[in-house]
N, C-alpha and C positions, 0 to 999 in steps of 0.2 A: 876588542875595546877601541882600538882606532880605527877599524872598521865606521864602529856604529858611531864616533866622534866623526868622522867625518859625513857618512850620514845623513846625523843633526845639523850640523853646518852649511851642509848643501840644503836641506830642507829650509832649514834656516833664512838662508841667502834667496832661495827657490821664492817662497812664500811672501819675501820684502820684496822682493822683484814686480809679482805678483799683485801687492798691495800698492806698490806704486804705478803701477800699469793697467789697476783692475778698467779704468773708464777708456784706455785705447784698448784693451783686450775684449771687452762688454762691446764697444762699437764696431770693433772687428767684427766680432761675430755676429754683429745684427744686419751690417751689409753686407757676409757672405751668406746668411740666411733670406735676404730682399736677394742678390745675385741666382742664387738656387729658384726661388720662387719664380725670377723671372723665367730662368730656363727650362722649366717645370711646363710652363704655360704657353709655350712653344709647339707650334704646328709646320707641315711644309706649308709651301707655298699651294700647292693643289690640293690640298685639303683647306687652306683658308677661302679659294676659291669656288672652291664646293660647298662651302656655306652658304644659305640661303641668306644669311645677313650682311655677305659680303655688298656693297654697293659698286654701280657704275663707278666712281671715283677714285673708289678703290684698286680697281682692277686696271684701269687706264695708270695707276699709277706705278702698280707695280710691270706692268708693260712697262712703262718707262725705265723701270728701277733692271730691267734686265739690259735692256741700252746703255745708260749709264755704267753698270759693273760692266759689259762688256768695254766701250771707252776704256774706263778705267787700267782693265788687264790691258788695253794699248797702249797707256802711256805710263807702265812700266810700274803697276800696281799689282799686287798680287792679289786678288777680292773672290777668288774663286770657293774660298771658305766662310764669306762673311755675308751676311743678308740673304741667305738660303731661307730661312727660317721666320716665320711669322709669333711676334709675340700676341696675346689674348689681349683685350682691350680692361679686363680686368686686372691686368695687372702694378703690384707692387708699383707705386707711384717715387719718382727720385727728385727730392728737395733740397739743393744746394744754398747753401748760407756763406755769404762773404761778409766781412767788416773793415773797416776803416775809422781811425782814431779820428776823435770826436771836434777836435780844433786840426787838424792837416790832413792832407787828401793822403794818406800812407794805409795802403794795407793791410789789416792782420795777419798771421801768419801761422796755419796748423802744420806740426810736425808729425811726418807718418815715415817707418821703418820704408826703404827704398826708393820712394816718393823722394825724401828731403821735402823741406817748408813748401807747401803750396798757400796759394791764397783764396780757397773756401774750401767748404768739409758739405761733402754728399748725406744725405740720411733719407733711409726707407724707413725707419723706425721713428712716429711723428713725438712720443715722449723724450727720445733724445734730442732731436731737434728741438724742443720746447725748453729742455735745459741746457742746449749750448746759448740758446737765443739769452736764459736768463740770466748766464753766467757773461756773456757780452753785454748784456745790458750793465749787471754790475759795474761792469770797468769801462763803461759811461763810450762807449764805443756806439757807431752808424751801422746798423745793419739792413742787409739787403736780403731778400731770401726770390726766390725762385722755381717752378718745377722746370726739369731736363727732361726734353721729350727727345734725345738723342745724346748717345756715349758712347768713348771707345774703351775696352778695355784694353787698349794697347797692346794690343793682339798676346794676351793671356790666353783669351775667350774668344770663339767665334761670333764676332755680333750679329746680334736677330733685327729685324725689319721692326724699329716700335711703330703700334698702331699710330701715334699722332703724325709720323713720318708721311701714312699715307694720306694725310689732310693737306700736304704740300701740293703748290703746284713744282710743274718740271724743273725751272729753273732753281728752283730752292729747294725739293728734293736733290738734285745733282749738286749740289754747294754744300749741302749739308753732308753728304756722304762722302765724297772725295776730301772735306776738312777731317773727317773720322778716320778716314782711314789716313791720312797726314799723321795722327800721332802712331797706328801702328808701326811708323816707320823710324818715328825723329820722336825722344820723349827725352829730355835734360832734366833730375833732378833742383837743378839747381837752376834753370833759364826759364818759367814759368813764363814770363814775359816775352820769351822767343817762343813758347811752345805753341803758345794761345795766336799770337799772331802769325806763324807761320802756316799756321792750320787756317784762319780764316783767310791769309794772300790768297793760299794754294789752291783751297776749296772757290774764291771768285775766280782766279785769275782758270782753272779746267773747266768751271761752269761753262764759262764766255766761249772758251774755247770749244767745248762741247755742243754748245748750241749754234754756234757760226758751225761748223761743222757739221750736224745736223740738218739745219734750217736754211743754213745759207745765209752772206756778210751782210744784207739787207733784206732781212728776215725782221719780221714785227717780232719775235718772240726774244732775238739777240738784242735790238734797240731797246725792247723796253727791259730789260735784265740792266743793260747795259746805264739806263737814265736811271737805273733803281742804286745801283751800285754808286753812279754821283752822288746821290742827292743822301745817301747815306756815309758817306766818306765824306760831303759836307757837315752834315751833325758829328760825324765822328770829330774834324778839326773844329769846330765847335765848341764842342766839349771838351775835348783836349785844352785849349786856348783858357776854356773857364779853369776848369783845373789848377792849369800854375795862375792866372790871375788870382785863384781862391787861397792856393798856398800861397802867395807872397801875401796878402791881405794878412792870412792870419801869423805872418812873421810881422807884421807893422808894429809901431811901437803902438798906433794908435790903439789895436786890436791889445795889443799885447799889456795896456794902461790900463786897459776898460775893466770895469766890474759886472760888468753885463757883457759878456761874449754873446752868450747865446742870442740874445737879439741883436748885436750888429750881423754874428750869422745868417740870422732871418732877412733880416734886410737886404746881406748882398745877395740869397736865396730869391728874394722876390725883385729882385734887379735882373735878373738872369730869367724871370720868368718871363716877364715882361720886356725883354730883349726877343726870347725863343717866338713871343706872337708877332713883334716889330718884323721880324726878318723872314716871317713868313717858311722857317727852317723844312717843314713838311705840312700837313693837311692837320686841318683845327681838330680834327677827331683825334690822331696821333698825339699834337703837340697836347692837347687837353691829358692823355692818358699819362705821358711821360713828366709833366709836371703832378701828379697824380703819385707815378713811382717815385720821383725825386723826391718830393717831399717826406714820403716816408721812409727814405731810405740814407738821404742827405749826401755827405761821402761818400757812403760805398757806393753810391751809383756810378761815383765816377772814378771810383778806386776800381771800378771793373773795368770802365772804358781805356783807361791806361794799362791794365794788363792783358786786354784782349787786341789792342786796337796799336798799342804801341809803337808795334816795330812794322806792320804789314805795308805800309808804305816800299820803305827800302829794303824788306825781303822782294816782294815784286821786282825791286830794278835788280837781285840778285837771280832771280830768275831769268831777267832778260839779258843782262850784260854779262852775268859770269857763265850762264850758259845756255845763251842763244835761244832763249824760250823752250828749248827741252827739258820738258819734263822728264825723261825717263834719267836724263845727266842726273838733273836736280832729285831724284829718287835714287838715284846708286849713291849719291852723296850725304843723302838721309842716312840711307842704310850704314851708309861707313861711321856716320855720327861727324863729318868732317867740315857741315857745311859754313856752321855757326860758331865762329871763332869768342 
């Protein structure tokens, strides 16, 4: 009888667990079924080359792609398990959704078991994406969405080569993959904001280094990396700058009187747009596109740009002052978890 009494009460308890969890239990399992699919669709490398559909661009880049991991294992990466593997171009597509409250540039925040609070939620499955979108729309939230043509599983999983990887040139295949394999190494629960930005310092700051090394220190392929890198860490403080001018705005008492927010919003929105063409920030085709995203994105566009773009400034000088531009230090330092206080 106390047997089946307790039981009940484990079922009991089991089944409210359940009901409270059924929509992270239901999304779990639709990105371990997108995660399966992808690795399903997985080829070697010489079998993807052995396709007739394989192209020139392809094949130059994955030459590349074996330079690069070799670097890599030099400076104290362990990659000899990762980018073996070719994904199918048909594959499972991954839609990241971030949001930011609707009056201050603050991120939202999904809570996932091990993770802790990150600030956006992946989806392979596009009906759940379609109702997280509605249920952030409810709560009058900015959203952003995105496809990810590159991810790490923080070294769960051995990462495969996605097809879109090989549309990069050298320089941005190599940044892109050394930032990947960055979180194999270094992932904080809790420092989303260190994670994202340590991964893109790490991923510029080996590129640079990769390609002077390579090409040599007055090499056209290191200059022009090197003038891409400015002129985008100019938008980056850019955008930053608009950021807290945008949150102090909407703490004004002015904003905070109004009964029209949303059009003084708009307003400071089309101040900012019409700055982005003044200052000539990049090429009219870009700046045209990115006024394009912002607009329908508002905040979270730039609820990303602070979580991603944050702190890579002063991790960089932590790379050079705390240890001398070695990387493989800065990689036993990852490894220890010791780096980022």
């Amino acid at each position: 009888m106390k047997f089946k009494l307790a039981l009940i009460c484990f079922l009991l308890l089991f089944g409210l667990i359940v009901c409270i969890n059924f929509s992270l239990i239901n999304y779990g399992f639709s990105q371990l079924f997108g995660q399966l699919k992808i690795i399903s669709s997985t080829v070697s490398k010489n079998e993807f080359l052995n396709k007739k559909s394989c192209s020139q661009k392809e094949r130059i880049a994955l030459k590349n792609l074996d330079h690069i991991l070799k670097f890599a294992k030099k400076n104290g990466f362990d990659s000899d398990k990762n980018y073996l593997k070719m994904v199918d171009s048909t594959h499972p597509k991954l839609i990241v959704a971030s949001a930011s409250e609707q009056f201050y540039i603050k991120p939202h925040l999904w809570s996932f078991p091990f993770l802790g609070d990150v600030p956006y939620k992946g989806f392979f499955n596009r009906k759940l994406l379609y109702n997280e979108i509605d249920f952030l729309k409810k709560g009058n939230y900015d959203i952003d969405t995105g496809q990810v043509n590159a991810y790490s599983t923080l070294g769960i999983l051995n990462d495969p080569v996605m097809p879109e990887m090989l549309q990069l040139n050298e320089a941005d295949l190599a940044e892109t993959i050394f930032h990947e394999l960055v979180h194999k190494y270094y992932f904080e629960p809790k420092k989303q904001h260190i994670n994202e930005s340590l991964a893109q310092a790490f991923g510029e700051k080996l590129a640079e280094k990769y390609l002077q090394k390579k090409y040599g220190h007055a090499s056209s392929e290191l200059k022009n990396y090197q003038v891409k890198i400015k002129k985008r860490d100019s938008l980056q403080i850019f955008f930053r700058m608009f950021a807290l001018e945008l949150n102090r705005f909407y703490c004004s008492q002015k904003f905070a009187n109004s009964k029209n927010k949303k059009k003084l919003k708009q307003n400071k929105y089309r101040q900012l747009y019409a700055e982005m063409y003044k200052r000539k920030l990049t090429s009219k085709e870009k700046l045209d596109f990115l006024v394009y995203k912002i607009e329908l994105s508002k905040n979270a566009f730039f609820s990303d740009y602070i979580v991603y773009f944050s702190n890579k400034d002063s991790l960089k000088e932590v790379l050079d002052n705390k240890f001398g531009g070695s990387f493989k230090l800065m990689i036993n330092e990852l490894k220890s978890k010791e780096i980022v206080k």
